[in-house]
C-alpha positions as CSV (number, residue, x, y, z in Angstrom):
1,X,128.4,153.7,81.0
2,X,126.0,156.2,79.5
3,X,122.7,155.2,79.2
4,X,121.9,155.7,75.4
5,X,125.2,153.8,74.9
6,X,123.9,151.0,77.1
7,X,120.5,150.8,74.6
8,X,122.8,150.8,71.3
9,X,125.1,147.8,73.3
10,X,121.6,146.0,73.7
11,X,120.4,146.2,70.4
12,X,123.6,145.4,68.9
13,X,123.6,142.4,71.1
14,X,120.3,141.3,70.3
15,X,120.4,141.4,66.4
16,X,123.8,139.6,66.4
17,X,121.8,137.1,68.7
18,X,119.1,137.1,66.4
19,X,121.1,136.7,63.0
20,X,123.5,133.9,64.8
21,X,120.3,132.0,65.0
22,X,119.1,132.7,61.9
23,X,121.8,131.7,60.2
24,X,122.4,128.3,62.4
25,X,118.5,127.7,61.7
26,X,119.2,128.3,57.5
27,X,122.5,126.2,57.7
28,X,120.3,123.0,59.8
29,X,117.0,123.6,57.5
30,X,119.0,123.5,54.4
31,X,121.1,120.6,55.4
32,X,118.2,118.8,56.7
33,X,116.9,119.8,52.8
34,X,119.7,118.2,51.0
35,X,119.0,115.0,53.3
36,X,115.6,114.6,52.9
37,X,115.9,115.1,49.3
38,X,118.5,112.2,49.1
39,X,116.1,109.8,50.8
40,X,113.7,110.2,49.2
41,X,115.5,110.4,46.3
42,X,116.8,107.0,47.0
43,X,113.6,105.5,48.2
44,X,112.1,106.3,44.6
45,X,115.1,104.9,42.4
46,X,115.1,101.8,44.9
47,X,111.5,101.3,44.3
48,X,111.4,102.0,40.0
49,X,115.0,99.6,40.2
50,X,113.2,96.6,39.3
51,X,111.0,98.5,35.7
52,X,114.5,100.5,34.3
53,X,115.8,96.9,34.9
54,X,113.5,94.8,33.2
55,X,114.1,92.6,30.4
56,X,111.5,94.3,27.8
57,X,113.0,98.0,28.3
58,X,116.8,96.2,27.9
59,X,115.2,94.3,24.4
60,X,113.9,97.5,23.2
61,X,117.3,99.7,24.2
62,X,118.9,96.8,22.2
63,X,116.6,97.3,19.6
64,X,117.7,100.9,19.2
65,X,121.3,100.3,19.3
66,X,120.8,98.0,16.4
67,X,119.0,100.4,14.0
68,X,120.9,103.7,15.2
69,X,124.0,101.5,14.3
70,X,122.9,101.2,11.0
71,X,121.9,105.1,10.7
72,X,125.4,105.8,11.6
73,X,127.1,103.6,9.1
74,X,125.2,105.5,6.8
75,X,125.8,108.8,7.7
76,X,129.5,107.8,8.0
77,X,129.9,106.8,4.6
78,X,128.5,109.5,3.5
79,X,124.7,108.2,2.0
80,X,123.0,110.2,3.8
81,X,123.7,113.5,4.9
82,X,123.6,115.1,8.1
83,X,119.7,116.0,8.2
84,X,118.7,113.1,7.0
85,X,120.6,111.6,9.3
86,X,119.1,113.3,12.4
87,X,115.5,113.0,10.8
88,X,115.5,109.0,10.7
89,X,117.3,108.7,14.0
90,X,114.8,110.6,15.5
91,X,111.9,108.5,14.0
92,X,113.5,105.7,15.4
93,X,113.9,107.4,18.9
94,X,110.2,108.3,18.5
95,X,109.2,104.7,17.4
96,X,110.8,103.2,20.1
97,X,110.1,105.7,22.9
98,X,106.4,105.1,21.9
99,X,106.8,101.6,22.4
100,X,108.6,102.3,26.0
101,X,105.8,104.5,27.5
102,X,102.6,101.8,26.9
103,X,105.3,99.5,28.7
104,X,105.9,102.1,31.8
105,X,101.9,102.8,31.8
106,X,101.2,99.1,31.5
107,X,103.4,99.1,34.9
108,X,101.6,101.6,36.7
109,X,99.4,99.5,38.9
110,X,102.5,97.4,40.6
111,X,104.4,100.3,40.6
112,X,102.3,103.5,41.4
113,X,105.3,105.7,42.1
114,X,105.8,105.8,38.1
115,X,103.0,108.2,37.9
116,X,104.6,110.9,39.2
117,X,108.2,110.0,37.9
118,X,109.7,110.4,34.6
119,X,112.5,108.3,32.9
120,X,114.4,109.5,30.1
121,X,117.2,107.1,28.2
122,X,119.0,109.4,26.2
123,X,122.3,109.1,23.6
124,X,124.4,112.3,24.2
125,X,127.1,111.1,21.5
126,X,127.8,108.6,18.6
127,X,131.4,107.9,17.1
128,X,131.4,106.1,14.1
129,X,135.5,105.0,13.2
130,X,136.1,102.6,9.8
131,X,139.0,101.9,7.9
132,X,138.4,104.5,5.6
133,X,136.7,107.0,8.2
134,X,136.1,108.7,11.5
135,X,133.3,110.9,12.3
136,X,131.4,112.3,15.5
137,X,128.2,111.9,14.3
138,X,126.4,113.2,17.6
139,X,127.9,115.6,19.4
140,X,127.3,116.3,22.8
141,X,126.4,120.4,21.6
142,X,123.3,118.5,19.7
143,X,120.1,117.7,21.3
144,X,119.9,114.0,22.7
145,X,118.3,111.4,20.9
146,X,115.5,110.3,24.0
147,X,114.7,106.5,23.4
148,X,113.0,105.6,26.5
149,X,110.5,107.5,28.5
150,X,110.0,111.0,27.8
151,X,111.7,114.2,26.9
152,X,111.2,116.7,30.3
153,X,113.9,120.1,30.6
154,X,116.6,119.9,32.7
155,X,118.6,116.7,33.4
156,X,116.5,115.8,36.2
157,X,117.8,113.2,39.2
158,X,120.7,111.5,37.3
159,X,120.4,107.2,37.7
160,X,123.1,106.2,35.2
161,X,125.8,106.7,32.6
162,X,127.8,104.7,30.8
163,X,129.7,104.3,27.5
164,X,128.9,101.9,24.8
165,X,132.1,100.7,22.8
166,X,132.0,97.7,19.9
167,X,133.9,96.7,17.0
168,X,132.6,94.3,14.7
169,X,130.9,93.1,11.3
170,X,128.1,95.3,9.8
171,X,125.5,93.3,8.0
172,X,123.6,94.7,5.4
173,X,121.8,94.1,2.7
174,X,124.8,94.8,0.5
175,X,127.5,92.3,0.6
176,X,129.7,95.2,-0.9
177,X,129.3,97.5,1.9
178,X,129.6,94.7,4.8
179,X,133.4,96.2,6.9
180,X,134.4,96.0,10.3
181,X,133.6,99.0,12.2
182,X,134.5,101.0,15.6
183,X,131.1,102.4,17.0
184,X,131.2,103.9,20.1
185,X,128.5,106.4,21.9
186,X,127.6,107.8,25.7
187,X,124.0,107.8,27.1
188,X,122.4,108.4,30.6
189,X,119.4,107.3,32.3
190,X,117.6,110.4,34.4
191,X,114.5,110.6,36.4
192,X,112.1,113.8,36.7
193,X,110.0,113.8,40.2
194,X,107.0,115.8,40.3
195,X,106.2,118.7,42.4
196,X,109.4,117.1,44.0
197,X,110.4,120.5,45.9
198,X,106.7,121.0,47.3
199,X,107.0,117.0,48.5
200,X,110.3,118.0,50.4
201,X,108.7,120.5,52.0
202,X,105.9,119.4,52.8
203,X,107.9,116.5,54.5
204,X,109.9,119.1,56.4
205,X,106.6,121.6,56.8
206,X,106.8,120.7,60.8
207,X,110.1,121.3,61.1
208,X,110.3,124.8,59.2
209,X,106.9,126.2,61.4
210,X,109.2,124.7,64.4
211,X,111.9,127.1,63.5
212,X,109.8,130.0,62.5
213,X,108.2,129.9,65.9
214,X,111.3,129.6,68.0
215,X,112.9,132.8,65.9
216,X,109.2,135.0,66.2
217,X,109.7,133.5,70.4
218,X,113.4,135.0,70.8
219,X,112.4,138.3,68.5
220,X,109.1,138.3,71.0
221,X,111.9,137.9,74.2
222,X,114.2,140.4,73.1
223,X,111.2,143.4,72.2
224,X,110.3,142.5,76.0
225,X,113.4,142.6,77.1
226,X,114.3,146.0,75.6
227,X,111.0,147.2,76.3
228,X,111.3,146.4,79.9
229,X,114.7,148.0,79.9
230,X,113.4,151.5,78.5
231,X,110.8,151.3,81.3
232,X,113.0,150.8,83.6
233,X,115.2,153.8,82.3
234,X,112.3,155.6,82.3
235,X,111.4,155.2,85.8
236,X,114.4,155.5,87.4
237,X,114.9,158.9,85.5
238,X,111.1,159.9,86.5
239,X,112.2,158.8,90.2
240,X,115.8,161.0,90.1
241,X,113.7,164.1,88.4
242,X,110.6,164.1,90.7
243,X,113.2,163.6,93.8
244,X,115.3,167.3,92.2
245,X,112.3,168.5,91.4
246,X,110.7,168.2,95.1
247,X,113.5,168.6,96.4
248,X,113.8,172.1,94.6
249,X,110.4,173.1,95.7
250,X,110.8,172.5,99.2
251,X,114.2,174.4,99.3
252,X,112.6,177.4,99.4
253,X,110.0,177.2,102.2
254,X,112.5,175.3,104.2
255,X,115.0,178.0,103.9
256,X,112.6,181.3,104.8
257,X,111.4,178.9,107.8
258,X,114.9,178.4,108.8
259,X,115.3,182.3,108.7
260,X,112.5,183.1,110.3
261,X,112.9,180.8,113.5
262,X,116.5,182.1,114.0
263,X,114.8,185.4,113.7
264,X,112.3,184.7,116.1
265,X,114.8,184.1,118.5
266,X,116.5,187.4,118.9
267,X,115.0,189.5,121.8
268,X,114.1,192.8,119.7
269,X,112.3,190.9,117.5
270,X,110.4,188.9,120.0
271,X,109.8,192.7,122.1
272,X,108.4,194.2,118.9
273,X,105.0,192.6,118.5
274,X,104.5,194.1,115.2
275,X,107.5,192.5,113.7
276,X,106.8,189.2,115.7
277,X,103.3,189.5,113.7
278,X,104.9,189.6,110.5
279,X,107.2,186.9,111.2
280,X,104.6,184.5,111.9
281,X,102.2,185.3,109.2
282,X,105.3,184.8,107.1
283,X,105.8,181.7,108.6
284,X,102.4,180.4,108.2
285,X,102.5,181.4,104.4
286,X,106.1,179.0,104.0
287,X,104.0,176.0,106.1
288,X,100.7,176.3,104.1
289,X,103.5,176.5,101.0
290,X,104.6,173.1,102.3
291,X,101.6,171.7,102.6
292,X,99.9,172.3,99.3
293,X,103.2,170.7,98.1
294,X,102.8,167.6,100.2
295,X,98.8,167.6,99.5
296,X,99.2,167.7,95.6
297,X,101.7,164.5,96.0
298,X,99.0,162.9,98.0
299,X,96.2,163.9,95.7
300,X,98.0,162.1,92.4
301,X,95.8,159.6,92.8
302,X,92.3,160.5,92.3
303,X,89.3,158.6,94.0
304,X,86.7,158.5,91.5
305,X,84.6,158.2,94.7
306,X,85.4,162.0,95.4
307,X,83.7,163.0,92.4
308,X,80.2,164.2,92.6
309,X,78.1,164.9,89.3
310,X,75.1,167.1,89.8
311,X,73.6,169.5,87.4
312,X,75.2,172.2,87.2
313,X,74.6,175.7,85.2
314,X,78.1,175.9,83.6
315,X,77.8,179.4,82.1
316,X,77.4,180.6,85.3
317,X,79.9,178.4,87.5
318,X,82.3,179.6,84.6
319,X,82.0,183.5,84.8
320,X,82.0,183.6,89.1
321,X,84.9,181.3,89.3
322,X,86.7,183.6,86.7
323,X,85.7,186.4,88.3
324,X,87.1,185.2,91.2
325,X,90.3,184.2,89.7
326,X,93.2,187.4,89.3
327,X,96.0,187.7,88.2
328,X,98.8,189.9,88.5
329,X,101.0,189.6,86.0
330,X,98.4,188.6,82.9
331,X,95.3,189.7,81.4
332,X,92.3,187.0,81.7
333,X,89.7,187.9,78.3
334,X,86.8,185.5,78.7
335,X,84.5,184.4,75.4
336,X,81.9,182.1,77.3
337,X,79.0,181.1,75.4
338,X,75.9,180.3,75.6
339,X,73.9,182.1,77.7
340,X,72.3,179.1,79.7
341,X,73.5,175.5,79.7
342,X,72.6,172.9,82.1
343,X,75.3,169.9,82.4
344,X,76.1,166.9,84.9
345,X,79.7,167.6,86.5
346,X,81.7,168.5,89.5
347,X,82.2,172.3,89.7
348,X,85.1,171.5,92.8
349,X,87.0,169.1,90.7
350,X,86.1,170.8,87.6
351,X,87.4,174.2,89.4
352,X,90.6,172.5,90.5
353,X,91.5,171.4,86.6
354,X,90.7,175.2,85.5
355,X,93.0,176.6,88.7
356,X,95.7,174.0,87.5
357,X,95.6,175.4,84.1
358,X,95.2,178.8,84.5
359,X,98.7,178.6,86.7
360,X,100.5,176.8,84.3
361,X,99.2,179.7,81.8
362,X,100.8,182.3,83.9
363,X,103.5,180.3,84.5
364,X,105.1,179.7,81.4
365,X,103.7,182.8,79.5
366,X,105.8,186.3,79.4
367,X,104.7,188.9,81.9
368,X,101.8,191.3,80.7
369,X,100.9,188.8,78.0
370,X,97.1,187.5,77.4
371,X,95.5,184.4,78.3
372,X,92.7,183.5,76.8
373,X,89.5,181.5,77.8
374,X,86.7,180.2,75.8
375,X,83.9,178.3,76.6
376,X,81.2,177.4,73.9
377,X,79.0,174.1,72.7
378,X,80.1,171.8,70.1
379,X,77.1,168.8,69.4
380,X,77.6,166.7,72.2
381,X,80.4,168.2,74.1
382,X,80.5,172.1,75.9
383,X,84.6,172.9,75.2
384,X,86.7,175.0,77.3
385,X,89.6,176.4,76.0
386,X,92.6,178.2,77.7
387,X,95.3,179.7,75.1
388,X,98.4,180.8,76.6
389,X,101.2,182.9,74.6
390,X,103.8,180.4,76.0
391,X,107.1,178.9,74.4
392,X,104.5,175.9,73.2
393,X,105.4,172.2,73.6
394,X,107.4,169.9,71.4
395,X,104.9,167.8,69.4
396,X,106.9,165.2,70.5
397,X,106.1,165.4,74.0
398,X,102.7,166.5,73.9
399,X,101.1,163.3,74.6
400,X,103.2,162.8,77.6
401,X,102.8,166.0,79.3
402,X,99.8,163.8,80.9
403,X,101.9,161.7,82.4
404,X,102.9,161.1,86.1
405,X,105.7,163.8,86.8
406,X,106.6,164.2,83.5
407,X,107.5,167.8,82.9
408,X,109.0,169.3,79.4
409,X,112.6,170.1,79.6
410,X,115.0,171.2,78.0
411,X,117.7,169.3,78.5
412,X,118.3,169.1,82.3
413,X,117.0,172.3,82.9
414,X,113.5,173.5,84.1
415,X,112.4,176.2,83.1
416,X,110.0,176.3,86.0
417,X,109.2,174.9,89.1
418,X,106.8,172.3,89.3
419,X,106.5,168.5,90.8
420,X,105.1,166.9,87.2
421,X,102.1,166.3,88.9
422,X,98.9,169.1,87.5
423,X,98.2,168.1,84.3
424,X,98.5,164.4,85.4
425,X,95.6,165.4,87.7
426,X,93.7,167.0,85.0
427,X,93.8,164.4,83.1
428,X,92.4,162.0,86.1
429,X,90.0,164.5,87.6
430,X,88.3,164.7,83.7
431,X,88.5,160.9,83.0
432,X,86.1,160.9,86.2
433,X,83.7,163.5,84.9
434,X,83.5,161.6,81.6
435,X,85.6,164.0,79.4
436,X,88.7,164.7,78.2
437,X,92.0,167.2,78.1
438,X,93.7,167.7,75.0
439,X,96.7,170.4,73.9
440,X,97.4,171.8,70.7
441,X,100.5,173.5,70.8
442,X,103.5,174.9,68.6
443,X,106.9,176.0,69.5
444,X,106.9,179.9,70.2
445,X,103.3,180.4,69.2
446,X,101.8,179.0,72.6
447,X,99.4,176.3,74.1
448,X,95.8,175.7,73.8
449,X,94.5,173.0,76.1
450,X,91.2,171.9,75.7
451,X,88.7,170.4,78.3
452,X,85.5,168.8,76.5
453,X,82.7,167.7,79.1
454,X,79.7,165.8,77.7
455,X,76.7,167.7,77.6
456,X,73.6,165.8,78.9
């Protein structure tokens, strides 16, 4: 299986993992909701039972239902009409659900829950029926008349219901309008906690960090356990190109030394001294070829122990090194400034990150083009700059083109021999002289890297 089809398996896997739990954790958290809520519920309408119970709010629901009778007749025969109606039954509501709520307060101190819990007796309907009439004189579209308790929105925790059917005398003041009558009407008994959602969670506040936790633990597991996967991917692909790419660069010196022994052993070459001299100055060119290879595999680890600091005139150092330094196939221009400038550093390891560089330059850059080297003071840092006229580097790589045998490719292709191992160095060797490599680069307009050493 292909490896970037092996990362889309895994994160597949681990986000139908993750939203498995999640939804197991919603389905428990609200089911453990609804539960709660039904306790507690239950606890409260357990513990008001004994005040919606009591014989002084049953005489003053009786009360009501007495006088609202009367109203009705009323309205049903017509003697009052359907305003006035719904004006005097709610005075009476109001006159008796004053009278209810100095009972509930008076009730607070044995039953303390009743401070936080509302009651509300309500009619929904009245149907008034007589010999000479039927009439719905409440409907269940109107507002409720609230007798008991107090009028709060919504219907609240629902206690009760029940339907209230009689048929008998009337007796008013008029003998003449004294008649048997049908009265019939529906009514409920609810109950308003509050701040009863914050109470239910506050009672399940353990539960819910709990879960919260264990999800942030398995999204914490999964980002190490896809983390750890790319690093491993990583490595093993670092391992399989460093192992082509040595194996590349020691192809080529094994070869011509493979040639040249099986040359060695013919007699006319052996007879003609100045062919044998060639042969093994050739040989010892392949073998010191080898070695430098071997030696900068060994040297990837840099002792900061090696590095000496002493002060050093780097204008100087700068101009006979690069007069030293030629090239066949480039043209070196130098722009080194100041003059004079005295600063602590390592001129061998400094001259091993500038040799490093100055290959890559001519490495990557067209035949016959410039490279470019300036040196010059910025505040507290002297800068060296070497500008290539190169392909450039992907922005996407450049900060890994520091790593340990990273090289830029394009795709599995090198474009030019190398172990992945000089910049790492460079970036090592000026960590120990307290400074630091950077690279600005763009694609087809070349590189810039930039050494900054402290100046003290």
């Amino acid at each position: 299986m292909k490896p970037k089809n092996q990362i889309k398996i895994l994160i597949i896997s681990c986000l139908v993992i993750l939203g498995g739990l999640i939804s197991i954790q919603y389905y428990l958290i609200q089911n453990t909701y609804q539960l709660i809520s039904e306790t507690y519920v239950n606890e409260v309408k357990k513990e008001i039972a004994p005040v919606i119970e009591s014989p002084e709010l049953d005489s003053l629901e009786d009360q009501f239902v007495s006088e609202i009778k009367k109203i009705a007749w009323l309205k049903a025969q017509d003697s009052i009409n359907e305003i006035q109606f719904h004006l005097q039954a709610q005075s009476l509501s109001d006159s008796i659900r004053n009278l209810s709520q100095k009972y509930l307060k008076s009730q607070w101190k044995d039953y303390p829950i009743l401070k936080e819990v509302q009651l509300k007796f309500q009619l929904k309907q009245i149907v008034f029926i007589t010999e000479f009439a039927q009439d719905t004189i409440l409907r269940l579209v109107d507002p409720p008349l609230v007798y008991i308790g107090q009028r709060f929105d919504g219907n609240g925790f629902h206690l009760s219901s029940g339907i209230t059917q009689t048929s008998e005398d009337l007796d008013l003041e008029d003998e003449n309008l004294s008649t048997d009558f049908f009265y019939k009407h529906s009514s409920t008994v609810n109950m308003d906690i509050s701040n009863f959602q914050q109470k239910i969670w506050n009672k399940m506040k353990w539960m819910l960090i709990g879960a919260f936790c264990l999800i942030l633990a398995v999204i914490y597991l999964f980002y190490h356990i896809f983390r750890s996967f790319i690093k491993q991917k990583k490595i093993a692909e670092i391992k399989t190109d460093f192992a082509n790419n040595i194996t590349h660069e020691l192809k080529t010196p094994l070869a011509s030394l493979n040639l040249i022994i099986q040359s060695l052993q013919k007699k006319e070459v052996i007879e003609n001294p100045e062919i044998l001299d060639q042969m093994i100055q050739s040989m010892e060119r392949q073998n010191n070829r080898i070695q430098n290879i071997v030696d900068r595999v060994l040297e990837s680890s840099v002792d900061e122990q090696k590095i000496q600091l002493k002060k050093v005139e780097i204008v100087q150092f700068l101009n006979e090194f690069l007069a030293d330094y030629h090239s066949e196939n480039h043209q070196i221009i130098l722009a080194i400034e100041p003059k004079e400038l005295f600063l602590e550093t390592d001129t061998y390891q400094l001259g091993r990150v500038l040799q490093n560089l100055l290959q890559n330059a001519e490495k990557y850059s067209p035949k016959g083009s410039e490279i470019l080297i300036n040196g010059f003071q910025n505040h507290s840092d002297y800068i060296i700059e070497i500008q290539d006229s190169g392909m450039g580097i992907p922005a996407s790589e450049q900060e890994k083109i520091f790593e340990k045998f990273y090289r830029v490719s394009e795709g599995n292709r090198h474009d030019a021999k190398g172990l992945g191992l000089g910049l790492y160095l460079c970036k090592q060797i000026m960590k120990g002289l307290g400074g630091n490599i950077l690279v600005q680069s763009s694609l087809k307009k070349g590189s810039t890297f930039i050494l900054k050493i402290p100046v003290s």
